[in-house]
C-alpha positions, 0 to 999 in steps of 0.5 A, a space after each residue: 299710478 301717481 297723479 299731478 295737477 298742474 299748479 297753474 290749471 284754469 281760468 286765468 285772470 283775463 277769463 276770470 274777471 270776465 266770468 265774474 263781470 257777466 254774473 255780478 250782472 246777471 245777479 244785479 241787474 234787472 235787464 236782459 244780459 247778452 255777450 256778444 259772441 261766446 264769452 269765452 271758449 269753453 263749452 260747460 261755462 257757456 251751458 251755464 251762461 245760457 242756463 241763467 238766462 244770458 244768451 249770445 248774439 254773432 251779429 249785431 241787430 240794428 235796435 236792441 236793449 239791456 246788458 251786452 258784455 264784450 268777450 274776453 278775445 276783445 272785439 273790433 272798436 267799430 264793433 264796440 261802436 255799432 253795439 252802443 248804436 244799437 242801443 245796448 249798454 256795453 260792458 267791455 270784459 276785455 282781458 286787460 292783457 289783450 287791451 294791452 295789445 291794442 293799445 300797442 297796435 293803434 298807437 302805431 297804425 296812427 303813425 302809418 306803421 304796418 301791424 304783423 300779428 303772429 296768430 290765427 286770422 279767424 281766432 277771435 282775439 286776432 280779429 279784434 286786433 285788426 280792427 286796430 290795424 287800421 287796414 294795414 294789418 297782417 296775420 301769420 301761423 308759420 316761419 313760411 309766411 312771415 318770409 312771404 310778407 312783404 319788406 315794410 319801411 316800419 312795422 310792429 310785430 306782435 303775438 296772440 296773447 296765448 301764442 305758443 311762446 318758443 314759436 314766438 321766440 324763433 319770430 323774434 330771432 328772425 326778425 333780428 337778422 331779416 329787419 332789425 328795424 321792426 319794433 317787437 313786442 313781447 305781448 304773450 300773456 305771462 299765465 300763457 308762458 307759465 302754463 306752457 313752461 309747467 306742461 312742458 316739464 310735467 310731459 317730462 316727468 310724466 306719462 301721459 298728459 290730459 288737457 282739459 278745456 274747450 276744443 275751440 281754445 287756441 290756447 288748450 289746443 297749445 297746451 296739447 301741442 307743447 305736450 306732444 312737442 315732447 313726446 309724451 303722449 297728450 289727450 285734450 278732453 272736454 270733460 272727464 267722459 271723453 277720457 280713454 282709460 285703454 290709452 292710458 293703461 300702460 301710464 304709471 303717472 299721470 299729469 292733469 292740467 287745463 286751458 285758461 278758460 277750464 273752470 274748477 268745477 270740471 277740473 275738480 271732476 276730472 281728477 276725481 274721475 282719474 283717481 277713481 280710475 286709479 283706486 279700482 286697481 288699489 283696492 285697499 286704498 280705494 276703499 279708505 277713501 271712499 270712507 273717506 268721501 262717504 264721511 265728508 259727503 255725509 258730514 259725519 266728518 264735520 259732525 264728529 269736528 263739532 264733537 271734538 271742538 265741545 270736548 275741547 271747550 269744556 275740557 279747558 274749564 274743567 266742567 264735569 258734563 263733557 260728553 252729553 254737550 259733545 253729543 248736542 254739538 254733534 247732532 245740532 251741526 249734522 241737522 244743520 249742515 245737512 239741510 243746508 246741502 239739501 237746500 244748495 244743491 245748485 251750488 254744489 252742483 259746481 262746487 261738489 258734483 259727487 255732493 250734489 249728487 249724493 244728496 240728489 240720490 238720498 235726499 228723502 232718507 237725508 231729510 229724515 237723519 236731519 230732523 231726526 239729529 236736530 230733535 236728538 240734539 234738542 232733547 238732549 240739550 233739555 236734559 242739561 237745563 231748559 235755557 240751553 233748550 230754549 238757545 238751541 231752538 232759536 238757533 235751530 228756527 233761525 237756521 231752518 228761516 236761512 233760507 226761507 223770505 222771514 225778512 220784511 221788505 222796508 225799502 222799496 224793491 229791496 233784494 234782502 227778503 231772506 237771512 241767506 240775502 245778506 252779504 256775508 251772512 253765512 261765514 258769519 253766522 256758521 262761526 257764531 252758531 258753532 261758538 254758541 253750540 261748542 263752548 257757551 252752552 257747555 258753560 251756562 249749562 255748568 255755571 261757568 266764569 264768564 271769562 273763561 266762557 267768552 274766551 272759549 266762545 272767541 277760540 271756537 268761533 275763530 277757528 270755525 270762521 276760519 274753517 268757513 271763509 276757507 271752503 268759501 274761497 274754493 268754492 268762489 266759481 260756483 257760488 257765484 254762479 248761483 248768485 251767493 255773496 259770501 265773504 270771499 265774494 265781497 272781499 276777494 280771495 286775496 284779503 279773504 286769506 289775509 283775514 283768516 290768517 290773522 283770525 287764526 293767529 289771534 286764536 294762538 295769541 289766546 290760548 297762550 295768552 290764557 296759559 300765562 294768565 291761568 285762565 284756563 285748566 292743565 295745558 290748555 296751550 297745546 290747543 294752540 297746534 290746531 289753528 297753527 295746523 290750519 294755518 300752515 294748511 292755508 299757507 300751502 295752499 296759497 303756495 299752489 300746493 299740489 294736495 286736491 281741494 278734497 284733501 284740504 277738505 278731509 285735513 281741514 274738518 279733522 283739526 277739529 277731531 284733533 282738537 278732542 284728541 289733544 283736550 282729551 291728552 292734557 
């Protein structure tokens, strides 16, 4: 059975800034946090909401206090009004899209113009546009009652932002031979026309259609509607328990798609529940890919990169002991990793659930492999000399001190009590941490030329930086949510991926660079296919590639493999 995610699935730009504007409160703010009605219609964003203490209210009380965010469907401006009346200090998570469309309204209502809103009158968004109506507004769901309205002087006519949009198209083509005298505005959301426009065309192709999102969306529920319109069977699930499978034995393709406000965590599962149905009826290959999964959720994969990337390192200078270095590598960043996911299990438990629960099921036997691998590591960087020993055992304290409060408060209520607590820290520090590991201690433990070692340093720090920021931009949802401000975070995921485009293009500038200079042993140019393998890699991801965020995971992690590989080669 083949499996297609749809490029344009999940939270859309309106959704997401709503999402992000109610966490950035929550983690900052030192106030009660409240939305008034639900932020958005999806039933797991809204558990999460509740579970970090930011509760929703239907009606407005007459005094209250804190942090009220206005939902993404927008509100009536008198209620907006009454909410300041009341007290609260209002932060209006408005989807601009939806602004949009009550600017049009307002500015001609002011004129006397009658508003015809094509949408559902108890829809939220559709509530809030009427209140720009100024009482002369009007809401239709059918060709019907448009010509039961009555013939108004002037009027503008306007769609739910997330309307179905050849419904819409047929509004328009009436209007043009009924009353050519309305002023028609094209106000369905682009994502809205995109993601209808791509369910369409993977109904087409496909079997059998799952559509993930919130039963109360109007424009999940359009998804599933588009999809039908086609023939093609089409389920709208909640989340990857409610599929039935018995539906879908006869399908030999399936298309998995979700509504605007879907986020990835529940997108991610659901396709990984679908391809686990679908590798029970492939048993060799769903056997090579839960070795897979069982070497990226253990982190041998990532252990055995940090190995090749050594190997890499010591190679290109020409150091004798390779392999015992190799070995320190690996242990150190298994150790490491390790208790990290122990410690980030709440993030993981939106960005990797399979992780999250893997680590929750083993943590006592993972506790003891990663004491167990970092005293390997350090006895073994004893052995290739005692300074290596002493740069392996700060680095193992400090990692142990991440997330731990080691930090004195200085100014006042400072919020930085932990390594963890600054901005950015951890992409930052991983890269550091793996330069150290893989390529400065292979050199002072061999008595390398200091060139050649800070050269390998910037190289293997680069390509880790990059390896990094890159997970970090997949998995910007879940650790805002827990309230981490990694790099992607700070910096957005646009500039993110700009940055590492540009660390990974300076990395293929030193190896060749390197290569002209003789700086480093044989051909040490070829190393240039790994950053240019990762960068191709992010490239196709910015492209709305079709390859799951675990593929990107497993190709990603093995460039470091394939970095050994090619030292060992040349």
């Amino acid at each position: 059975m083949k499996i297609t995610v749809a490029k344009t699935a999940g939270f859309c730009m309106g959704v997401r800034r709503a999402v992000d504007m109610v966490l950035d409160a929550s983690n900052c703010a030192g106030e009660p946090i409240f939305t008034y009605g639900p932020l958005i219609h999806n039933p797991q964003v809204l558990e999460m909401l509740e579970n970090k203490k930011i509760f929703r209210f239907e009606t407005i009380p007459e005094k209250g206090e804190g942090i009220v965010l206005i939902r993404a469907h927008g509100v009536p401006p008198e209620d907006e009004l009454s909410l300041e009346k009341a007290g609260f200090t209002v932060l209006n998570a408005t989807c601009p899209r939806v602004v949009s469309v009550q600017v049009i309204i307002n500015r001609y209502a002011k004129k006397g113009y009658a508003t015809i809103i094509i949408g559902d009158k108890k829809h939220p968004e559709v509530v809030g546009l009427l209140g720009y109506a100024r009482g002369n507004g009007y809401t239709i769901t059918s060709m019907e009652q448009l010509k039961t309205l009555p013939a108004f002087e002037n009027a503008v006519v306007v769609a739910q932002t997330t309307q179905n949009t050849v419904f819409y198209e047929q509004i328009k083509a009436w209007c043009a031979r009924n009353a050519p005298h309305y002023k028609i505005f094209n106000t369905i959301c682009g994502s809205t026309e995109k993601r209808q426009s791509e369910v369409r065309q993977l109904a087409q192709k496909n079997d059998a259609v799952i559509v993930v999102g919130g039963k109360q969306s109007g424009n999940t529920r359009r998804l599933v509607q588009v999809a039908k319109e086609t023939g093609t069977l089409a389920t709208l699930i909640e989340d990857a328990s409610q599929i039935d499978y018995k539906a879908l034995e006869s399908a030999k393709s399936i298309a998995i798609t979700a509504g605007a406000s879907t986020p990835n965590w529940i997108i991610n599962d659901t396709c990984a529940k679908v391809a686990y149905n679908v590798q029970k009826q492939r048993p060799i290959i769903g056997v090579l890919v839960q070795i897979r999964d069982f070497l990226l959720k253990s982190n041998l994969l990532l252990a055995g990169g940090a190995g090749g990337l050594t190997y890499a390192c010591a190679m290109v200078q020409d150091f004798s002991q390779i392999l015992i270095h190799s070995a320190v590598a690996m242990l150190y960043v298994l150790s490491m990793q390790i208790l990290n996911n122990i410690i980030t299990i709440k993030s993981d438990t939106y960005n990797h659930p399979e992780r999250a629960v893997f680590y929750k099921n083993h943590q006592a036997f993972l506790r003891v492999l990663a004491l167990g691998s970092g005293a390997g590591g350090l006895y073994l960087a004893y052995t290739t000399g005692f300074v290596s020993f002493c740069i392996l055992l700060v680095m193992s304290l400090l990692g142990l001190s991440y997330n731990l409060k080691s930090i004195p408060v200085v100014f006042g209520n400072s919020k930085i009590t932990r390594i963890k607590d600054i901005p950015g820290s951890k992409t930052i520090l991983i890269a550091i941490a793996w330069g150290i590991v893989t390529s400065l201690l292979p050199a002072i433990a061999n008595s390398g030329y200091i060139l050649p070692g800070v050269t390998t340093f910037v190289f293997s720090t680069g390509l880790v930086f990059a390896r990094t920021a890159f997970f970090d931009v997949l998995a910007i949802q879940g650790d805002r949510i827990t309230g981490k401000e990694t790099l992607p975070i700070l910096l957005g995921p646009e500039k993110s991926f700009s940055l590492i485009q540009y660390v990974l293009a300076f990395n293929i500038f030193i190896l060749i660079f390197a290569y002209w200079t003789d700086l480093f042993a044989n051909n040490a140019f070829l190393l240039a296919f790994v950053p240019l393998f990762m960068l191709l890699l992010i490239r196709l991801h910015k492209k709305d590639s079709l390859l799951s965020g675990r593929q990107y995971e497993f190709l990603i992690e093995s460039s470091f493999l394939f970095a050994g590989v090619v030292a060992a080669i040349i």
